[in-house]
C-alpha positions as CSV (number, residue, x, y, z in Angstrom):
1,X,-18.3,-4.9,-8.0
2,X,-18.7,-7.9,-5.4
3,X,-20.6,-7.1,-2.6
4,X,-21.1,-8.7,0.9
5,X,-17.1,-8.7,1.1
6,X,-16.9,-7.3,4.7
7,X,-17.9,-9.1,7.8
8,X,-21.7,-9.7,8.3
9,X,-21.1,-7.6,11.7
10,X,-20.0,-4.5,9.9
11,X,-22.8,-4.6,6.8
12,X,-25.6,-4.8,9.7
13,X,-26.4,-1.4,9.8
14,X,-27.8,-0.1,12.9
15,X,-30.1,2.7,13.9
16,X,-27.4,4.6,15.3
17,X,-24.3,6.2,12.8
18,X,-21.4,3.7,12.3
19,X,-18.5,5.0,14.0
20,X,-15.2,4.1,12.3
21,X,-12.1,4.6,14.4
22,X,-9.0,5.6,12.6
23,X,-5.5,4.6,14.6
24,X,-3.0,7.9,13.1
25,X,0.5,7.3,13.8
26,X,3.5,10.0,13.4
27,X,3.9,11.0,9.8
28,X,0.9,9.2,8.9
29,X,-0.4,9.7,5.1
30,X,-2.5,12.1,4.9
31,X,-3.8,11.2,1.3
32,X,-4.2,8.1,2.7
33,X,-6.4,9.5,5.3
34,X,-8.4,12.0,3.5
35,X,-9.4,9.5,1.2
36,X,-11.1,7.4,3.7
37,X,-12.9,9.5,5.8
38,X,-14.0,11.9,3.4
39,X,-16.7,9.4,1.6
40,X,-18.2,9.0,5.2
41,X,-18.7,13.0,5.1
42,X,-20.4,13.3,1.7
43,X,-22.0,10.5,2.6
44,X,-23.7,12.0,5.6
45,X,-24.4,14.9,3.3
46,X,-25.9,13.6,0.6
47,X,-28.1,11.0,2.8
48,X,-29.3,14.4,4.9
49,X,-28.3,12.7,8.2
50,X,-25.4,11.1,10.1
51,X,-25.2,7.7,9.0
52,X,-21.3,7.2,9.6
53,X,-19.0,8.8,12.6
54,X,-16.1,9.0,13.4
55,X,-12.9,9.3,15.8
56,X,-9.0,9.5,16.0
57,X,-6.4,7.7,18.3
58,X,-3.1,8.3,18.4
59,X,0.4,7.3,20.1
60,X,0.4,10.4,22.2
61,X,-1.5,13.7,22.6
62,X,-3.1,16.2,21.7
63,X,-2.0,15.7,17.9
64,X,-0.2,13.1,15.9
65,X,1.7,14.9,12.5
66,X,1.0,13.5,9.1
67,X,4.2,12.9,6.7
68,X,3.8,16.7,5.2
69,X,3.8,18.3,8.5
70,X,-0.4,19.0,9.3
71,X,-1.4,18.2,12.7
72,X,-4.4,15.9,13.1
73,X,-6.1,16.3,16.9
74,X,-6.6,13.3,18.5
75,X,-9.9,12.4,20.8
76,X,-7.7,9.6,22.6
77,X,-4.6,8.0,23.2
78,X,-4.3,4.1,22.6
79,X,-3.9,3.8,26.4
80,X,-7.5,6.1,26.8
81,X,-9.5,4.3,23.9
82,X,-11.9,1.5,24.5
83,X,-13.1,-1.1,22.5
84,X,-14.4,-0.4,18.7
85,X,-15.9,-2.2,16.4
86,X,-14.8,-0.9,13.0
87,X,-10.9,0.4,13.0
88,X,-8.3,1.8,9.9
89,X,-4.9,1.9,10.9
90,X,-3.3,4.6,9.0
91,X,0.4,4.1,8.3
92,X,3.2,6.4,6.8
93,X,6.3,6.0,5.1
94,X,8.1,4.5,8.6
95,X,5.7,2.3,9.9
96,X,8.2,-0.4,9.6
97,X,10.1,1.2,12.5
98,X,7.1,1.4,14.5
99,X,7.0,-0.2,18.0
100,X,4.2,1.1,20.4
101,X,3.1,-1.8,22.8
102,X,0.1,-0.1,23.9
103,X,-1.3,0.2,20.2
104,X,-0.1,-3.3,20.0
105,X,-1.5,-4.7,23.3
106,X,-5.0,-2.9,22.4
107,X,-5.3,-3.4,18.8
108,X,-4.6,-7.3,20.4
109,X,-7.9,-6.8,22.6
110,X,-10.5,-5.2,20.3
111,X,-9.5,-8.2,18.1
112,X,-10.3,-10.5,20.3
113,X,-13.3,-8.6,21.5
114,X,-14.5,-9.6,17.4
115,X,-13.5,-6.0,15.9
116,X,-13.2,-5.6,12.5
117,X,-9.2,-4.3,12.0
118,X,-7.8,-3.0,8.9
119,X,-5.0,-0.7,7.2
120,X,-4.6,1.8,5.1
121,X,-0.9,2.7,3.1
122,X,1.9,1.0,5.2
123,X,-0.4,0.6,8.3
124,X,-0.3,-3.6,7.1
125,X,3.1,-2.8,8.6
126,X,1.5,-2.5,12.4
127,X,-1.4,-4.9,11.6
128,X,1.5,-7.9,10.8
129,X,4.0,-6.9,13.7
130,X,0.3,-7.2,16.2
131,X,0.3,-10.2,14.8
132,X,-3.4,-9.5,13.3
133,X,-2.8,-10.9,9.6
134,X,-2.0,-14.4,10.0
135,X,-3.8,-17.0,8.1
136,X,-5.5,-13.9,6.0
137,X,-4.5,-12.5,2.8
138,X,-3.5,-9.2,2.4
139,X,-2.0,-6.2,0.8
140,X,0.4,-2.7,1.0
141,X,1.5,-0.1,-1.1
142,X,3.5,-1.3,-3.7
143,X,6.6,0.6,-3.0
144,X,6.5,-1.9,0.4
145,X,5.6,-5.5,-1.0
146,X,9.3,-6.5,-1.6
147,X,10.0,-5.3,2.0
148,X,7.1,-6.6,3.5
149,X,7.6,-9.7,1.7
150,X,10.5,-10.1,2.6
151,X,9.6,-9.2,6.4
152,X,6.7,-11.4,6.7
153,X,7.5,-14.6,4.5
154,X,4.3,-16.7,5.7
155,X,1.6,-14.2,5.4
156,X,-0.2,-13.9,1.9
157,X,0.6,-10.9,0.3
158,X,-0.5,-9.6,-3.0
159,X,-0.6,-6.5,-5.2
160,X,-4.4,-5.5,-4.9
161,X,-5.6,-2.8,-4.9
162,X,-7.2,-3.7,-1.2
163,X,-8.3,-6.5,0.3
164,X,-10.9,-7.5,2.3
165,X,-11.0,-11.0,4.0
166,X,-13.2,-11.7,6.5
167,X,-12.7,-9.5,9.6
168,X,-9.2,-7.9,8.1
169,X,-8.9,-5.4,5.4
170,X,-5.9,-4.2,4.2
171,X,-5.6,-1.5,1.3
172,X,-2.7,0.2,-0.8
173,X,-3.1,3.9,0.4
174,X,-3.3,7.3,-1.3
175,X,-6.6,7.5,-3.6
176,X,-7.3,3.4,-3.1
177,X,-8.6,4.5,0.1
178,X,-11.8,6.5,-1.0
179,X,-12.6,2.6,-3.2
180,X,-12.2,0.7,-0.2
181,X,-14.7,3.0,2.0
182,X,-16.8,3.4,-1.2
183,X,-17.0,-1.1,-1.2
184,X,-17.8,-0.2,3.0
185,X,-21.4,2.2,1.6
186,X,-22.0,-0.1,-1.2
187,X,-22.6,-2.6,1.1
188,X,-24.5,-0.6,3.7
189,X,-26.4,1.6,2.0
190,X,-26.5,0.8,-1.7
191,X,-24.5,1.5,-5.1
192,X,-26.5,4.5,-5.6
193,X,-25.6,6.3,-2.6
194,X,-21.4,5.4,-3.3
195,X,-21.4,6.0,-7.2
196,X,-23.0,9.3,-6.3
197,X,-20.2,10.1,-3.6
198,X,-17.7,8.9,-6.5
199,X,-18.9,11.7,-8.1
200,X,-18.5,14.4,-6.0
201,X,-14.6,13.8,-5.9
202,X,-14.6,13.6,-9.8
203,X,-13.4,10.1,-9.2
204,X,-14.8,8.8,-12.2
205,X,-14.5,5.0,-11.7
206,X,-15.1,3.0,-8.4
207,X,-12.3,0.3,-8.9
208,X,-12.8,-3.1,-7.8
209,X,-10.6,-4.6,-5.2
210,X,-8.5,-6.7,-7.2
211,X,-7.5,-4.2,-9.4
212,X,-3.5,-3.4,-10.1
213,X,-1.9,-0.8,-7.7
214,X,0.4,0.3,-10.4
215,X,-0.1,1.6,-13.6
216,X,0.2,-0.1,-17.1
217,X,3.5,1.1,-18.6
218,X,1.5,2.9,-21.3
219,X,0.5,5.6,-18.5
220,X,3.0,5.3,-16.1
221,X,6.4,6.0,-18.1
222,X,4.2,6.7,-22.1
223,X,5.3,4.0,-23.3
224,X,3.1,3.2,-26.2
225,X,4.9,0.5,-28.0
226,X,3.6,-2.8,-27.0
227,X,6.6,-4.7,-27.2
228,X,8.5,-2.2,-25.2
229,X,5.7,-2.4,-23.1
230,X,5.4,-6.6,-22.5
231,X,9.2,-6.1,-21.7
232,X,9.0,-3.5,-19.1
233,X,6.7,-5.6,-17.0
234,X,9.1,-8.7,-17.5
235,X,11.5,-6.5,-16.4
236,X,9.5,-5.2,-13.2
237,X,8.5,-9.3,-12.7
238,X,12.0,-10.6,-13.2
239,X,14.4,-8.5,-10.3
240,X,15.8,-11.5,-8.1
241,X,16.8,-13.5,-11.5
242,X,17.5,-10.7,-13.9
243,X,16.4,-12.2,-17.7
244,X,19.7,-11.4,-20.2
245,X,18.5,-8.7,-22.5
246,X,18.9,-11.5,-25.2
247,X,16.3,-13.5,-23.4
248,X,14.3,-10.1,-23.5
249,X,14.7,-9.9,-26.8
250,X,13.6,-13.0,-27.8
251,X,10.2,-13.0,-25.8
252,X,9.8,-9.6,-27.2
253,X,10.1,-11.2,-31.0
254,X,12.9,-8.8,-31.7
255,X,16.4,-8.7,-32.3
256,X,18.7,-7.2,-29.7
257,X,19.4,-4.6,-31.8
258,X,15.7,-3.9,-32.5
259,X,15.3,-3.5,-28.4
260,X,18.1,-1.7,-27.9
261,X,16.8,1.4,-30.4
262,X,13.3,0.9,-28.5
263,X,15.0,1.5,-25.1
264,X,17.1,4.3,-26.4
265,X,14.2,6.3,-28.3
266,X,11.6,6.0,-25.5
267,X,14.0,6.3,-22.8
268,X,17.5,7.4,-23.6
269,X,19.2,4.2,-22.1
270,X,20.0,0.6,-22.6
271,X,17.8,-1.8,-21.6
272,X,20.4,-3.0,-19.3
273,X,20.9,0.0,-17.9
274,X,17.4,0.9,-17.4
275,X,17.0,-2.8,-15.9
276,X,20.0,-2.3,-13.6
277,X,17.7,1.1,-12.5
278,X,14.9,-0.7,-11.9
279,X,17.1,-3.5,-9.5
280,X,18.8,-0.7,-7.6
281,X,15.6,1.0,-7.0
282,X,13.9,-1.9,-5.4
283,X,17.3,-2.5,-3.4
284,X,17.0,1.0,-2.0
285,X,13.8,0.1,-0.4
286,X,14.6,-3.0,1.1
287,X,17.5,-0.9,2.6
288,X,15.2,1.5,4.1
289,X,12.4,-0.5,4.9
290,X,13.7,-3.5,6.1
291,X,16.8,-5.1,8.6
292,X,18.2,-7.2,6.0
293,X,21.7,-7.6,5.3
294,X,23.2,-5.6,2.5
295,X,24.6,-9.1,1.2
296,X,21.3,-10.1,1.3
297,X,19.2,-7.5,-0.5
298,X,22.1,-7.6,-3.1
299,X,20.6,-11.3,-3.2
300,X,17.1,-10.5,-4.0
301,X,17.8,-7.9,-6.5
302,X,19.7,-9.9,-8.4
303,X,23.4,-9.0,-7.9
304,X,26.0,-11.7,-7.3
305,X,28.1,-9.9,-4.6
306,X,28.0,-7.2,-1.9
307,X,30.7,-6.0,-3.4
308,X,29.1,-5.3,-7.1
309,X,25.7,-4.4,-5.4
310,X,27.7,-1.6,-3.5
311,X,29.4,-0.2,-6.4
312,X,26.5,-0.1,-8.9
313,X,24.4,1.1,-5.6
314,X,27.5,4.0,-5.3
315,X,27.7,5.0,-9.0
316,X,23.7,5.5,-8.9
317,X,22.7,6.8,-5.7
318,X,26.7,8.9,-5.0
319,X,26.1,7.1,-1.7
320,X,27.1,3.7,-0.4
321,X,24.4,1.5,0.4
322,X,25.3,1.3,4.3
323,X,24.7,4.9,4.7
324,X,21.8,5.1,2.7
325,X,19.9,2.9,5.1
């Protein structure tokens, strides 16, 4: 793993315990959340002493709720905090609805006052809308990237597992988290120390930044045939300009027939259909996540018309896509 990837402020470690501020919002993730700060607990108990702390801001008090329900107590609102030096802006599955000026105006100032800022989940969400990731490369969980794509056209967005550039850091959420804060000990206290905490969550591989958010087919749907395979990710790399399944078939170095039996033994559908799935899926997240137009998300999921996108969108969801957003 790379080291030295974080701002020379934050891998200076001082006598005192580095306090990492986590900004919680309403139906923040608490996977998300759990994964991060938990590596700076077994890291204070496997060093014997403090060497990270830790507080939580929120909107409004005296508790922010996570997606599931839990309450998490707050030590200050974003109006009460001060500055900070080190902060993880934990999002949920609606930060792109989220408009809090005061987070805004003073995750604006600790910025300016040279803080390192980053997010965890859908947090990259608040960090864009701030304004706090232009001219820096980030990331989001992968169910976002069309949306936030889509969103925020000019900033550089990829499918890392996190990112860290300079003084931003932005990482996919749920278990990506604990890799992210596990890069954070590496660098201040030694591979040692962080392959040891790795161990004590049974997480049996520290994965490097630019790893893959999702899983190879094999894994994530048992697909074992590696033809099948190549032409599910075509098929998850190909949604504004859908490939015919001929074309498919071709780069595949099979007939259509041949394809067609691979689909329906490993999957019980056509490829077409299982393509058309795959389009309507991403649609309904642009739906929910973003204020595009229906015409438009029809666009970039590679249907021709509203009127087609709504009907296939109906027959697969037995809802329009108007009232599904």
């Amino acid at each position: 793993m790379a080291t030295n990837k974080f701002a020379k402020a934050v891998i200076e470690v001082e006598t005192r315990p580095f306090e990492v501020t986590f900004v919680l919002t309403h139906n923040f993730s608490l996977m998300a959340f759990a994964s991060a700060i938990e590596p700076l607990r077994a890291a204070n108990r496997l060093a014997g002493k403090d060497l990270y702390s830790w507080q939580l801001i929120g909107p409004t008090a005296p508790a922010v709720y996570a997606s599931n329900g839990m309450a998490a107590g707050i030590d200050f609102t974003s109006s009460e905090a001060g500055n900070a030096k080190f902060v993880v802006v934990c999002g949920g599955p609606d930060e792109y609805n989220f408009n809090d000026p005061k987070t805004f105006a003073w995750l604006r100032r600790i910025a300016v006052n040279g803080a390192t800022i980053g997010a965890i989940s859908t947090g990259s969400f608040i960090l864009a809308d701030a304004g706090l990731l232009d001219g820096y490369q980030c990331t989001i969980h992968w169910e976002s990237i069309a949306a936030f794509r889509e969103t925020y056209s000019s900033l550089n967005v990829v499918d890392d597992l996190f990112v860290i550039d300079r003084d931003r850091f932005t990482c996919s959420g749920g278990t990506a988290s604990m890799d992210l804060m596990l890069q954070l000990i590496t660098e201040q206290h030694g591979k040692e120390l962080a392959t040891s905490i790795a161990a004590q969550f049974i997480h049996e591989r520290v994965r490097h930044e630019d790893d893959k958010q999702v899983m190879d087919p094999r894994h994530r749907l048992g697909v074992v045939h590696p033809r099948l395979r190549e032409t599910v990710l075509r098929m998850e790399q190909n949604i504004e300009t859908p490939i015919s399944c001929t074309e498919l078939a071709r780069h595949a170095g099979l007939s259509a027939r041949q394809l067609e039996r691979l689909f329906r033994k490993y999957f019980d559908t056509p490829p077409a259909r299982f393509y058309l799935n795959l389009r309507l899926e991403q649609a309904r997240n642009l739906l929910r996540q973003t204020a595009m137009p229906i015409l438009d998300v029809a666009i970039a999921c590679g249907f021709e018309s509203a009127s087609h996108f709504s009907k296939c969108y109906k027959e697969r969801y037995e809802t329009p896509p108007s009232m599904d957003r």
